[in-house]
matplotlib code that plots the C-alpha trace (Angstrom):
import matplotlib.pyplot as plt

x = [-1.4, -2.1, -5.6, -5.3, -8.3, -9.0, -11.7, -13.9, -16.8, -19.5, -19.8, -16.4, -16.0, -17.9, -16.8, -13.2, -15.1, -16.5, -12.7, -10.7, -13.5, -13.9, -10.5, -9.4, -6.5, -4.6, -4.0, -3.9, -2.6, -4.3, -3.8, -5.6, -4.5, -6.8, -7.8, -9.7, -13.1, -15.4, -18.5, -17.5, -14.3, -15.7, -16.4, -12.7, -11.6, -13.4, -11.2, -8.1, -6.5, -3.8, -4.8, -3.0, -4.0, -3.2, -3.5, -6.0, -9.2, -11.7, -11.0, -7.9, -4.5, -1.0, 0.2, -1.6, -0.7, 2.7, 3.0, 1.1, 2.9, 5.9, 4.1, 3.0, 6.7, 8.1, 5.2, 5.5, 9.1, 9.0, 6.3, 7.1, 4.2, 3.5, 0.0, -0.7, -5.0, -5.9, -9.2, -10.8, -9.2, -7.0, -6.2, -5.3, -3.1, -1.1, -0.8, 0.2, 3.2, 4.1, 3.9, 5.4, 8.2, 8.7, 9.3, 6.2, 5.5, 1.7, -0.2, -4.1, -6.2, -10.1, -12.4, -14.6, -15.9, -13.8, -12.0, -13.4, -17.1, -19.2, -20.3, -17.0, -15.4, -13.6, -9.9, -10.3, -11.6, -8.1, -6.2, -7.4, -7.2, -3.6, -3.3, -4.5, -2.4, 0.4, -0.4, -1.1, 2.1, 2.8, -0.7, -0.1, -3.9, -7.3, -10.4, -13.6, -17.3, -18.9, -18.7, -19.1, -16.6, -14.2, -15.6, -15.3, -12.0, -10.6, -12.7, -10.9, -7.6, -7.2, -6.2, -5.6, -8.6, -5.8, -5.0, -8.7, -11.2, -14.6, -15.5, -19.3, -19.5, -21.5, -22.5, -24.0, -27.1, -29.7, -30.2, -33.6, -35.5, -39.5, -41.4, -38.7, -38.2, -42.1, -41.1, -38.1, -40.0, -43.1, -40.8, -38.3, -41.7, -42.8, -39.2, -39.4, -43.1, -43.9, -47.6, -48.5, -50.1, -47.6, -45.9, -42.0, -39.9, -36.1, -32.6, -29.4, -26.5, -24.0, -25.4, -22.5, -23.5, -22.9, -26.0, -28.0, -30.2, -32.3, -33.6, -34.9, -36.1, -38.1, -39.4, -40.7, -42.2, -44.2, -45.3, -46.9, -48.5, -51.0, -50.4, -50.8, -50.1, -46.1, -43.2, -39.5, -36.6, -32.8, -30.4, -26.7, -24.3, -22.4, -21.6, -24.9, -27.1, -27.9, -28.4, -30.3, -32.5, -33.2, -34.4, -37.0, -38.1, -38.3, -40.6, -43.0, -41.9, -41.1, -43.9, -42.8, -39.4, -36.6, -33.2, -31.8, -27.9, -25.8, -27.3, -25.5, -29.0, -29.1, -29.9, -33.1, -34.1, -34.4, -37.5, -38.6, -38.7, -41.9, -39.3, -35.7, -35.1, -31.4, -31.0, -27.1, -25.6, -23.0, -22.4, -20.1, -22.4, -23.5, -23.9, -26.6, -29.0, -27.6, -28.5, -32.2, -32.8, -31.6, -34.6, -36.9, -37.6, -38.1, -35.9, -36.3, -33.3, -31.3, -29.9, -26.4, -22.9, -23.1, -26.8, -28.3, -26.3, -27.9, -31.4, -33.4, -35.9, -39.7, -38.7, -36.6, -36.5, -37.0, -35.0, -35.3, -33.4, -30.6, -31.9, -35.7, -37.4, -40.7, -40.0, -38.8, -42.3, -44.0, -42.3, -42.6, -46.2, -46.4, -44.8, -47.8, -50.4, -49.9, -48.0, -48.6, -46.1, -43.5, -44.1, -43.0, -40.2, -39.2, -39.4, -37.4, -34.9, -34.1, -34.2, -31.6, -29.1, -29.1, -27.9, -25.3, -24.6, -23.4, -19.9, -18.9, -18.9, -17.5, -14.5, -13.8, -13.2, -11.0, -9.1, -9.1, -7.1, -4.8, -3.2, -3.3, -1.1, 0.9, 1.3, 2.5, 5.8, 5.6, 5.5]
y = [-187.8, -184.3, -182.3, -178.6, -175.8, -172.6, -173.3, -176.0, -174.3, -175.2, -178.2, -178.9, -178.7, -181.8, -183.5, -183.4, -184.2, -187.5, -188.2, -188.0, -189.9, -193.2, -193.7, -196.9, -196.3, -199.8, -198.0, -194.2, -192.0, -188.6, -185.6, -182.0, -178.4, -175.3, -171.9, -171.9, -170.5, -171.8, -173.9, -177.6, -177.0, -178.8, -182.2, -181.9, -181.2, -185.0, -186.5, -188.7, -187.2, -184.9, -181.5, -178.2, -174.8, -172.4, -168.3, -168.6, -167.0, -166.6, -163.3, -163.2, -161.8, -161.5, -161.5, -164.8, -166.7, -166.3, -167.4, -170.3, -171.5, -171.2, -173.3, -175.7, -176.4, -176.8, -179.6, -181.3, -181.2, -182.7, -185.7, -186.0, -186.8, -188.7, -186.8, -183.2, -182.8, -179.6, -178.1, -174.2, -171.6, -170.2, -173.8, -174.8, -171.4, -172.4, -175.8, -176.4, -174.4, -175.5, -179.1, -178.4, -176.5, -179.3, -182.0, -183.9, -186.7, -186.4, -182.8, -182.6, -179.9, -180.6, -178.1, -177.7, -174.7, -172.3, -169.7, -167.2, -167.4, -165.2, -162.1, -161.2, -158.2, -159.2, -157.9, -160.1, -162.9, -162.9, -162.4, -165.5, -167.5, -166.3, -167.7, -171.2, -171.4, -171.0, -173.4, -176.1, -176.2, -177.8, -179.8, -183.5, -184.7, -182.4, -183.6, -182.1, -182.3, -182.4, -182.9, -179.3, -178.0, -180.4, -179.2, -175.3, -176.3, -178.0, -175.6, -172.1, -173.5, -174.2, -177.8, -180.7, -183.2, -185.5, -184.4, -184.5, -187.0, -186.5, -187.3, -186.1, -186.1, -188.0, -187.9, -189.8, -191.0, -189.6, -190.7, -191.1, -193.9, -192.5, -193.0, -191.1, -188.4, -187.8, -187.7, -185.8, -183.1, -182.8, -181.9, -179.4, -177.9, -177.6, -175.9, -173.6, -172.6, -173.6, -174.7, -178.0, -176.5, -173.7, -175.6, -174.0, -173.7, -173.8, -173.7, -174.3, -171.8, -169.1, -165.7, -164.5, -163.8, -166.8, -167.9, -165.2, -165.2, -162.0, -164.0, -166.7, -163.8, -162.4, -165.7, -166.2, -163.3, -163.4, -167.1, -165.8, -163.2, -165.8, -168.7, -167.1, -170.1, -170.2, -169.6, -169.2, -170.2, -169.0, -171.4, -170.5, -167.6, -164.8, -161.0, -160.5, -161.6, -158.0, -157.0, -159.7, -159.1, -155.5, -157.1, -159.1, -156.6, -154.3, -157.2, -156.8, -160.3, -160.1, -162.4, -164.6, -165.7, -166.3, -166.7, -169.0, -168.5, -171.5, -174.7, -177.6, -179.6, -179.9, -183.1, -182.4, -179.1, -180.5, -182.9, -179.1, -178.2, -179.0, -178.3, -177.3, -174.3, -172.7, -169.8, -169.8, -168.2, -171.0, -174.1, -177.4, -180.6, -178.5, -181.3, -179.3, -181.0, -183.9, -183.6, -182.7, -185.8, -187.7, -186.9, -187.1, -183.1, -181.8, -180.1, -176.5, -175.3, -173.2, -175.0, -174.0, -175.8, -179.4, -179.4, -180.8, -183.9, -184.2, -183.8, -184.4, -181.8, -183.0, -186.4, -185.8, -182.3, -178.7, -176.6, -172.8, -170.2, -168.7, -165.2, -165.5, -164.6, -165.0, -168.8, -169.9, -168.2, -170.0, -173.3, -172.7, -172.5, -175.7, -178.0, -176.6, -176.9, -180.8, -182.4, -185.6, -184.5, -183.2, -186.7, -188.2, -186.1, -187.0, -190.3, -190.5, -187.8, -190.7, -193.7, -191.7, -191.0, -194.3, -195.0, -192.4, -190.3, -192.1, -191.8, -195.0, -194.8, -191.2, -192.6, -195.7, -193.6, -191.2, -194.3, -195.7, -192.3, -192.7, -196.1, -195.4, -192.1, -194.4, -197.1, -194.9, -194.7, -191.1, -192.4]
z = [126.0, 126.9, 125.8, 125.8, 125.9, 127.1, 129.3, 130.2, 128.8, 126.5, 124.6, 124.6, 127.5, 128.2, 125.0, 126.6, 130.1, 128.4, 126.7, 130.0, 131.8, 129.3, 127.2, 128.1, 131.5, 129.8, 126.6, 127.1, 130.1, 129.6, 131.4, 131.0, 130.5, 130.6, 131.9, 135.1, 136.2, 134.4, 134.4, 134.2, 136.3, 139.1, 137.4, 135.6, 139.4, 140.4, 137.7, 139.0, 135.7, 135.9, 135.5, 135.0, 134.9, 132.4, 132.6, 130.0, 129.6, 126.6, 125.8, 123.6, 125.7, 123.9, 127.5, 128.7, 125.1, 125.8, 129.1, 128.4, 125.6, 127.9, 130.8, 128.0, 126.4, 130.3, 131.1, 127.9, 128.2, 131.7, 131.1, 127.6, 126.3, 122.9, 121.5, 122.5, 121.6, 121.1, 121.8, 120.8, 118.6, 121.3, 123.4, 119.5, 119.2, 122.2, 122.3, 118.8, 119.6, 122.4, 121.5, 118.3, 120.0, 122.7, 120.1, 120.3, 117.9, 116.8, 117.4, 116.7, 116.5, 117.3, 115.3, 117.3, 115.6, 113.0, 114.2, 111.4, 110.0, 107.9, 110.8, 111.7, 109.9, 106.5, 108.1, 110.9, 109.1, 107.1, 110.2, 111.6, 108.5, 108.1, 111.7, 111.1, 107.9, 109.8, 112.2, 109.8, 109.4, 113.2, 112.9, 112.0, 112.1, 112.4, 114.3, 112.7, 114.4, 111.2, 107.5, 107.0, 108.9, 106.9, 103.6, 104.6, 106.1, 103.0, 100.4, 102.1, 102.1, 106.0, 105.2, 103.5, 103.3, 104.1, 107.2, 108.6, 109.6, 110.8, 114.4, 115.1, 118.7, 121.3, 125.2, 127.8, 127.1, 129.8, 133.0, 133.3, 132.0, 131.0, 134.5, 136.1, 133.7, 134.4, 138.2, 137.5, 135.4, 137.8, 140.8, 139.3, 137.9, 141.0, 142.2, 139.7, 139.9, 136.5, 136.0, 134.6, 132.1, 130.5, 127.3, 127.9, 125.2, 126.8, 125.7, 126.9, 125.6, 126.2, 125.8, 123.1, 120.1, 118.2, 120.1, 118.7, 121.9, 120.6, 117.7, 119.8, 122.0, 118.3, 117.6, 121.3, 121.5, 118.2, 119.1, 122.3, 121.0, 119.3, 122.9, 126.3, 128.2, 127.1, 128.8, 127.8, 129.9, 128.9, 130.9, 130.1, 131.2, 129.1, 128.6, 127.1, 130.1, 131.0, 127.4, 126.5, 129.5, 128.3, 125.0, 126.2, 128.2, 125.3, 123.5, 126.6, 127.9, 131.5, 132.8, 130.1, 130.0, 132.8, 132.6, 134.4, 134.8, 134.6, 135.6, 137.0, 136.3, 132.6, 132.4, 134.9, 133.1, 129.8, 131.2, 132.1, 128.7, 125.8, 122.9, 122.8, 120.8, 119.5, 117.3, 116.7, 113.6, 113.2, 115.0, 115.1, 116.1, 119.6, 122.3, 123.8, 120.9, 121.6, 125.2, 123.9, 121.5, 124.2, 126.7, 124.1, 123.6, 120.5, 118.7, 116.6, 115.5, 112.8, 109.8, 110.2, 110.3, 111.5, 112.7, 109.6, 110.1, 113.1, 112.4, 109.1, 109.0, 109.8, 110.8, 114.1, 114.5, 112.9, 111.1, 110.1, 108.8, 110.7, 111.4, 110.8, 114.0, 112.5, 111.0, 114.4, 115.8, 113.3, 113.8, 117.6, 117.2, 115.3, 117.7, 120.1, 118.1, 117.3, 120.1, 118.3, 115.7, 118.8, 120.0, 117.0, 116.2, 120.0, 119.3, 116.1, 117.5, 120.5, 118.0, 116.1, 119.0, 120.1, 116.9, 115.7, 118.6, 121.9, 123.7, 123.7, 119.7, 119.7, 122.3, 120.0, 117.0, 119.0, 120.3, 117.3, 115.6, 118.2, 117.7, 113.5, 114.6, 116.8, 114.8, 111.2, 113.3, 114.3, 118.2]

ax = plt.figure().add_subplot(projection="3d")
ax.plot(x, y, z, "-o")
ax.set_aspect("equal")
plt.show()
């Protein structure tokens, strides 16, 4: 079996991460294809899987599809593999045509997130729809992160409901048990210069636009207008790091938020954090909550895509409007002013991961596609 993405960025790149690293070795030989560069390239890199690179980036190239494609078909050709998994709207461009191409018995596309939602401009929108309806047509079996990105899937046309299943996705749970978390949280404090006493809202996230950083930036700032003692802290990379920079210093908040860069240390920095805040116009099932729950920080969030499925609003998390600076504020400010009520959203946010959201469940339903894909003959 072969996945295929663009890059090993984001959440999926550590929801592939998680696949190569736990399918069972008896059953499945699974290799890896993507674009280097990127974040989580040097965990894939510790990996005794197979790993090729691809002239991929995220920025859309005619020039670098093509030559993929043609790499792709050669490799699949060569190792002829049974399954070809594809990851991300461009992975999903090229490897469903090069598999497809190659003669490949069972190709899957994992929607991760769809490539056209309501922000973009209406022409491109149909562009990409046109795309993916085309490429139905080499798709045996869709993976979808949540039930609404199956319904909007099936509802616009995209594809069959009988061609998807839902998959939510799961990770690791984290490392460290309460005493140590308190250990763990007092000395990166420390490291970072962070007083004991500043509550910090943090997030984790790629500063695209998706992630609608600025909004969080609004929210933040109207929330410390009323709490001096708060602090903001922006971990994550993108094109908008400068821009987004120049807006919180525009909202008067340079002694009040830092941004990070990438951090290897997620798992660390979330101990960091008094609640975990995201702003995204649209989302999958974003592992970064997942992450958050899973350290028992609260969660505020915006009540797009698959995030209500994750989190019932006022019993394991928060959820606003997407685009409402001042709710976020507001509900900012009301995590802060009864940590009682963070605690037991914390609490119930943990209880509920345990339940719904781990790997080894997430890897067992994966595996368990698999052999029904192989088993129907097509393999």
């Amino acid at each position: 079996m072969l996945h295929v993405a663009v890059t090993t960025t984001g959440g999926v790149g550590q929801v592939i991460l998680d696949l190569l690293k736990h399918h069972d070795r008896e059953r499945f030989d699974v290799a890896v294809a993507f674009g280097a560069g990127y974040w989580l390239d040097k965990e894939f890199a510790a990996l005794d899987n197979r790993k090729y690179i691809l002239p991929l980036t995220r920025k859309l190239s005619l020039w670098r599809v093509i030559k993929s494609i043609v790499i792709l078909h050669r490799l699949i050709k060569k190792e002829g593999y049974d399954i070809v998994h594809t990851h991300t709207s461009i992975g999903g461009l090229v490897g469903r045509i090069a598999a497809r191409s190659a003669g490949v018995p069972v190709v899957i596309y994992h929607i991760h997130a769809l490539a056209s939602h309501p922000y973009q401009h209406p022409l491109k929108r149909k562009i990409f729809w046109l795309v993916e309806r085309f490429l139905d047509r080499l798709t045996d079996q869709y993976i979808s992160v949540s039930e609404n990105y199956k319904r909007l899937g099936c509802e616009s046309g995209l594809f069959p409901a009988s061609k998807v299943e839902t998959i939510i996705n799961g990770v690791e749970p984290s490392p460290f048990e309460l005493q140590n978390r308190r250990a763990v949280r007092r000395e990166l404090r420390k490291q970072l210069d962070i007083s004991s006493e500043l509550f910090v809202v943090g997030t984790v996230t790629r500063l695209e636009p998706q992630k609608a950083v600025h909004i969080l930036l609004e929210g933040f700032s109207r929330f410390a207008e009323k709490c001096p003692d708060v602090l903001l802290l922006v971990a994550g990379d993108g094109y908008l790091f400068e821009e987004l920079q120049q807006v919180s210093e525009k909202l008067g908040l340079q002694q009040r938020v830092r941004f990070l860069g990438w951090r290897e240390d997620v798992r660390e920095l979330l101990t960091v954090f008094d609640v975990f805040a995201m702003s995204s116009r649209w989302e999958g099932l974003p592992v970064a909550i997942l992450e958050a729950m899973s350290t028992l920080c609260p969660v505020v969030s915006t009540a797009v895509g698959g995030i209500p499925e994750m989190i019932e609003t006022g019993y394991d998390g928060l959820l606003v409007p997407e685009e409402d600076s001042k709710a976020l504020g507001d509900t900012l400010q009301e995590i802060y002013q009864d940590r009682a009520f963070a605690k037991r959203l914390a609490e119930n946010a943990l209880s509920g991961f345990k339940k719904k959201f781990s790997v080894a469940r997430m890897i067992e339903q994966h595996e368990d596609l698999y052999q029904r894909l192989t088993e129907s003959g097509r393999v």
